[in-house]
Biopython code that builds the backbone (N, CA, C, O; Angstrom):
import numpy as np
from Bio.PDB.StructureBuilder import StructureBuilder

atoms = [
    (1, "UNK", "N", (0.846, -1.173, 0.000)),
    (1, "UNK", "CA", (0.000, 0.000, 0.000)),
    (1, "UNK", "C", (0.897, 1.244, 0.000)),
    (1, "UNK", "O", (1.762, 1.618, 0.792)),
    (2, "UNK", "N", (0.434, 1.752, -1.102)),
    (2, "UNK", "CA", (1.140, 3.516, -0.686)),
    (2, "UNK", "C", (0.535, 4.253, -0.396)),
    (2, "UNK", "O", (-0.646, 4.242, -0.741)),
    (3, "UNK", "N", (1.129, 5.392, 0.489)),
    (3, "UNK", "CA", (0.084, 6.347, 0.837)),
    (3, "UNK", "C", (1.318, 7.945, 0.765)),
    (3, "UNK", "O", (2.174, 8.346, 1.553)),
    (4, "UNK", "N", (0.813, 8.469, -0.600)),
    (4, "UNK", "CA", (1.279, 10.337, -1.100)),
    (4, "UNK", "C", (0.142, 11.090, -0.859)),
    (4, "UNK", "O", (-1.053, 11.016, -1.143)),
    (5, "UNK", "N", (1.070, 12.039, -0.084)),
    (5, "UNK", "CA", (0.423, 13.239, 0.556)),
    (5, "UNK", "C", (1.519, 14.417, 0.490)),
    (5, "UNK", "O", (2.713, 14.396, 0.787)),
    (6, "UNK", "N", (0.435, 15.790, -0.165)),
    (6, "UNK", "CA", (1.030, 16.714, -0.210)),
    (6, "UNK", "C", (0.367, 17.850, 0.703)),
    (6, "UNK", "O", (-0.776, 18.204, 0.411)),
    (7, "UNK", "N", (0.794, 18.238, 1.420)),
    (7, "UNK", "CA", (1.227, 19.583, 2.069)),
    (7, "UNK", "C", (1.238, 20.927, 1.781)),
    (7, "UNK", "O", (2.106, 21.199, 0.952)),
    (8, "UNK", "N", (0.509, 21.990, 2.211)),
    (8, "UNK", "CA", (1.024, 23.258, 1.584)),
    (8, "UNK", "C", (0.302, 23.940, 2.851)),
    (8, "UNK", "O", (-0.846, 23.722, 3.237)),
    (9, "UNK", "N", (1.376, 24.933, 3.475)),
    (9, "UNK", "CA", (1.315, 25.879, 4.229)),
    (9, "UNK", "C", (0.991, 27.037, 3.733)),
    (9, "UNK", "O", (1.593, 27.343, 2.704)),
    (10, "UNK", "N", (-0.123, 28.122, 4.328)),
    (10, "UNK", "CA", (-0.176, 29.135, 3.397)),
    (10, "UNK", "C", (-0.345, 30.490, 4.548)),
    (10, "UNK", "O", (-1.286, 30.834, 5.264)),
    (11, "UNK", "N", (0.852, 30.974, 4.365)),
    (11, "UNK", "CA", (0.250, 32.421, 5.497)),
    (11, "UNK", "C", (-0.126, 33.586, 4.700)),
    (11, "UNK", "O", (0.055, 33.840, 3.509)),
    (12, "UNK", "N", (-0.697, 34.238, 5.653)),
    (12, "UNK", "CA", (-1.015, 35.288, 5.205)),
    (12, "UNK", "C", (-1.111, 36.683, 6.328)),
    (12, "UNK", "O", (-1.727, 36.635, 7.393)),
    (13, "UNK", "N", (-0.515, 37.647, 5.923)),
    (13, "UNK", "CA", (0.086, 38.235, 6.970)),
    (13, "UNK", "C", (-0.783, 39.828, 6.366)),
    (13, "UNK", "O", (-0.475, 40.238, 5.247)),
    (14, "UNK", "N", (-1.749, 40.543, 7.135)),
    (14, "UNK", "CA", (-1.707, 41.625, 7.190)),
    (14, "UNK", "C", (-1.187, 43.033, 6.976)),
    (14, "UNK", "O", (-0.774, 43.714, 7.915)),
    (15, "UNK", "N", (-1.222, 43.545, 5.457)),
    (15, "UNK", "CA", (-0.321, 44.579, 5.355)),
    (15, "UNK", "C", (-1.235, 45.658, 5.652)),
    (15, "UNK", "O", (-2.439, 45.837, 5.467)),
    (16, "UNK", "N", (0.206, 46.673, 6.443)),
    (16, "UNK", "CA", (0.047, 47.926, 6.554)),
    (16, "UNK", "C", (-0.362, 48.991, 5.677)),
    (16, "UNK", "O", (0.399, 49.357, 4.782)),
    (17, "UNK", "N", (-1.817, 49.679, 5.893)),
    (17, "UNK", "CA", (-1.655, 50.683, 4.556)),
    (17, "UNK", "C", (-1.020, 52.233, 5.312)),
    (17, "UNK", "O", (-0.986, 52.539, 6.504)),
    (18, "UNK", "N", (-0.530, 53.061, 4.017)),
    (18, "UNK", "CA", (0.054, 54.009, 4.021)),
    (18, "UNK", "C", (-1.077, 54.515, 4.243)),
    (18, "UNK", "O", (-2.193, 53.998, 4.202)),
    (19, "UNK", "N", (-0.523, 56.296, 4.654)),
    (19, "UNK", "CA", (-1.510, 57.454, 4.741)),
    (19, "UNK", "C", (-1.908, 57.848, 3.278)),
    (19, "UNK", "O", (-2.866, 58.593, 3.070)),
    (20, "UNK", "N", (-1.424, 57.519, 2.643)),
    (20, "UNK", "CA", (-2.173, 57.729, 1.162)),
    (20, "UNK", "C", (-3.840, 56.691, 0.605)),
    (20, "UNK", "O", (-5.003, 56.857, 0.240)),
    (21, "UNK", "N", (-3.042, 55.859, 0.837)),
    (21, "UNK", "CA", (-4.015, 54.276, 1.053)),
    (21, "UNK", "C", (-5.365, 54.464, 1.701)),
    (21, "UNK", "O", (-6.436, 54.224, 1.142)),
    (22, "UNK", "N", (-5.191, 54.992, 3.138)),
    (22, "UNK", "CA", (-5.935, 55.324, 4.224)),
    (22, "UNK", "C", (-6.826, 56.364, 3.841)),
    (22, "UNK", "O", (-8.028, 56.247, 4.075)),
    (23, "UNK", "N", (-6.304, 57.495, 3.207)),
    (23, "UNK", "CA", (-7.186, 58.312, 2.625)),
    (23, "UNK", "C", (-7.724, 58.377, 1.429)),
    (23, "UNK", "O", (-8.572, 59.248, 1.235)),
    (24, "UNK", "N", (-7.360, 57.488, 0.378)),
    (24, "UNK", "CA", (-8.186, 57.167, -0.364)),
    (24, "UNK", "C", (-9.146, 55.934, 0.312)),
    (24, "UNK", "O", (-10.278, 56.402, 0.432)),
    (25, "UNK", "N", (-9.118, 55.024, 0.627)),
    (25, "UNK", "CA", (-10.162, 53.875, 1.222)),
    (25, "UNK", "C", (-11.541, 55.037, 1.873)),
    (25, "UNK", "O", (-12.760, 54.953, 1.723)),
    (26, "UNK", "N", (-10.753, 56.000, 2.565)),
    (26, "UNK", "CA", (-12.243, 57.143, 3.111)),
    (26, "UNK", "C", (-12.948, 57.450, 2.229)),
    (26, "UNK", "O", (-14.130, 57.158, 2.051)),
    (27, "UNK", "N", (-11.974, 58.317, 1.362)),
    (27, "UNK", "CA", (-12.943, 58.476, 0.302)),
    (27, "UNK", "C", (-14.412, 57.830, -0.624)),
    (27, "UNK", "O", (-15.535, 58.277, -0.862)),
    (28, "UNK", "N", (-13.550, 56.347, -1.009)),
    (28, "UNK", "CA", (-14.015, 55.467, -1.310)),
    (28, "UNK", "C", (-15.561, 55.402, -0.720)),
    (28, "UNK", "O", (-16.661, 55.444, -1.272)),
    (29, "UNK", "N", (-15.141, 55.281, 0.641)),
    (29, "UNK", "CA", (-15.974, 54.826, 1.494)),
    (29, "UNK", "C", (-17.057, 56.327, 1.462)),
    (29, "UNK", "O", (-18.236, 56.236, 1.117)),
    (30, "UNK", "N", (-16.625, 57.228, 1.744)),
    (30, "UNK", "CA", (-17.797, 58.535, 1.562)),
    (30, "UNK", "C", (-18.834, 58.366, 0.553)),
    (30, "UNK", "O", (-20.028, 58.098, 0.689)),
    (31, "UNK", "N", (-18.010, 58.613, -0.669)),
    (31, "UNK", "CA", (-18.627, 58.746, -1.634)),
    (31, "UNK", "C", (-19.584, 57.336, -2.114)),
    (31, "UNK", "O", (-20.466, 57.461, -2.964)),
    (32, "UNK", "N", (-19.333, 56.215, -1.563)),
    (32, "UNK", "CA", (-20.203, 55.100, -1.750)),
    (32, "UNK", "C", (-21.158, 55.523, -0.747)),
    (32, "UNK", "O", (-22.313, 55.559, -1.174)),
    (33, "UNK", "N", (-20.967, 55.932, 0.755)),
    (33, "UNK", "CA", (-22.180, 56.065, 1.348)),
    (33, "UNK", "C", (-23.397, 57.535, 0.373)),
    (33, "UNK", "O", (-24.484, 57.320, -0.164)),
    (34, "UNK", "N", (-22.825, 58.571, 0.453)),
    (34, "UNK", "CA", (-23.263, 59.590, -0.242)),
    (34, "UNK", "C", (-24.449, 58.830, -1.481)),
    (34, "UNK", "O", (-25.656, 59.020, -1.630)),
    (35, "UNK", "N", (-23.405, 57.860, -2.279)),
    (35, "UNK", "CA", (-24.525, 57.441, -3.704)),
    (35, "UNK", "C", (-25.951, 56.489, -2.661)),
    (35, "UNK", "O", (-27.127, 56.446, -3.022)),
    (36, "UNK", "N", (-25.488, 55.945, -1.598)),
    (36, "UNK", "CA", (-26.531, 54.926, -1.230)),
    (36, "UNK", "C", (-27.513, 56.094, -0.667)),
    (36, "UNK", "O", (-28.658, 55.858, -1.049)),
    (37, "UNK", "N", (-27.455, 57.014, -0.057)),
    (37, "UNK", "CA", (-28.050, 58.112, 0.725)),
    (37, "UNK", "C", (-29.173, 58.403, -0.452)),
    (37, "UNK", "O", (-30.345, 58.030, -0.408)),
    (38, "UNK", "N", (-28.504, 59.204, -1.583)),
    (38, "UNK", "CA", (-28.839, 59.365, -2.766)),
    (38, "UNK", "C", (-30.353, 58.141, -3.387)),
    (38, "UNK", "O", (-31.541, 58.351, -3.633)),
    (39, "UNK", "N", (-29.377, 56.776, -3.432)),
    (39, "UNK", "CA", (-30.398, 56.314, -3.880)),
    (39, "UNK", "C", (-31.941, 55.820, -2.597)),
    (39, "UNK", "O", (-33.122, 55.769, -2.940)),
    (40, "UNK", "N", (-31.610, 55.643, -1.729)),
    (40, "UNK", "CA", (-32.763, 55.759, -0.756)),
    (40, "UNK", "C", (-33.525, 56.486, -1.094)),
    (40, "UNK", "O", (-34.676, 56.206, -1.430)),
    (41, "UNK", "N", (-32.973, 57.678, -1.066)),
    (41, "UNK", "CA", (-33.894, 58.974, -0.548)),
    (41, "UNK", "C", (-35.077, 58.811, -1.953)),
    (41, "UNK", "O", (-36.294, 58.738, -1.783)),
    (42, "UNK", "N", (-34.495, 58.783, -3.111)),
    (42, "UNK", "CA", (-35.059, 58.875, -4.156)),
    (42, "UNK", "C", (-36.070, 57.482, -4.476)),
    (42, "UNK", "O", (-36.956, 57.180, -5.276)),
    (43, "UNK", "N", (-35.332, 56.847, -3.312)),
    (43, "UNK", "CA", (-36.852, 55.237, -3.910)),
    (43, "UNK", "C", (-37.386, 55.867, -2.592)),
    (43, "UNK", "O", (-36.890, 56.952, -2.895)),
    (44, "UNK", "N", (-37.668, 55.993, -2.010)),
    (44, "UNK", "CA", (-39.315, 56.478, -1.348)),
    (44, "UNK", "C", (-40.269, 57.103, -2.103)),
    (44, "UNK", "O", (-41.461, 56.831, -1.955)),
    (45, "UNK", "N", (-39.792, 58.100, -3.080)),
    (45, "UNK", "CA", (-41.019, 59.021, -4.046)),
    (45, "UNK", "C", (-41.784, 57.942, -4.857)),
    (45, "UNK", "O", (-42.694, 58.271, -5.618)),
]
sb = StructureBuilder()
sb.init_structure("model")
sb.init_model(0)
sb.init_chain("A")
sb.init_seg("    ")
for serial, (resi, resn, name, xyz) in enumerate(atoms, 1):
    if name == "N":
        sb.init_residue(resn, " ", resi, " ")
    sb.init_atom(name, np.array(xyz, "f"), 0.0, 1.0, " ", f" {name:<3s}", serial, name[0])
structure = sb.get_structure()
């Protein structure tokens, strides 16, 4: 009987974002809330 087995370790490690990074992701994040605000408001009429 044989018995093959393969293995694979996989990390994954958390990167740091820059202050550039950081302030675009806000942005991001504004302006997606802003469009959802947007579209709410306008499906009630």
């Amino acid at each position: 009987m044989t018995l093959n087995m393969l293995f694979f370790t996989i990390t994954i490690k958390k990167r740091k974002m820059t202050a550039e990074e950081y302030l675009h992701q806000q942005n991001i994040k504004k302006l997606r809330d802003e469009i959802i605000d947007k579209t709410l408001f306008y499906r009630n009429f």
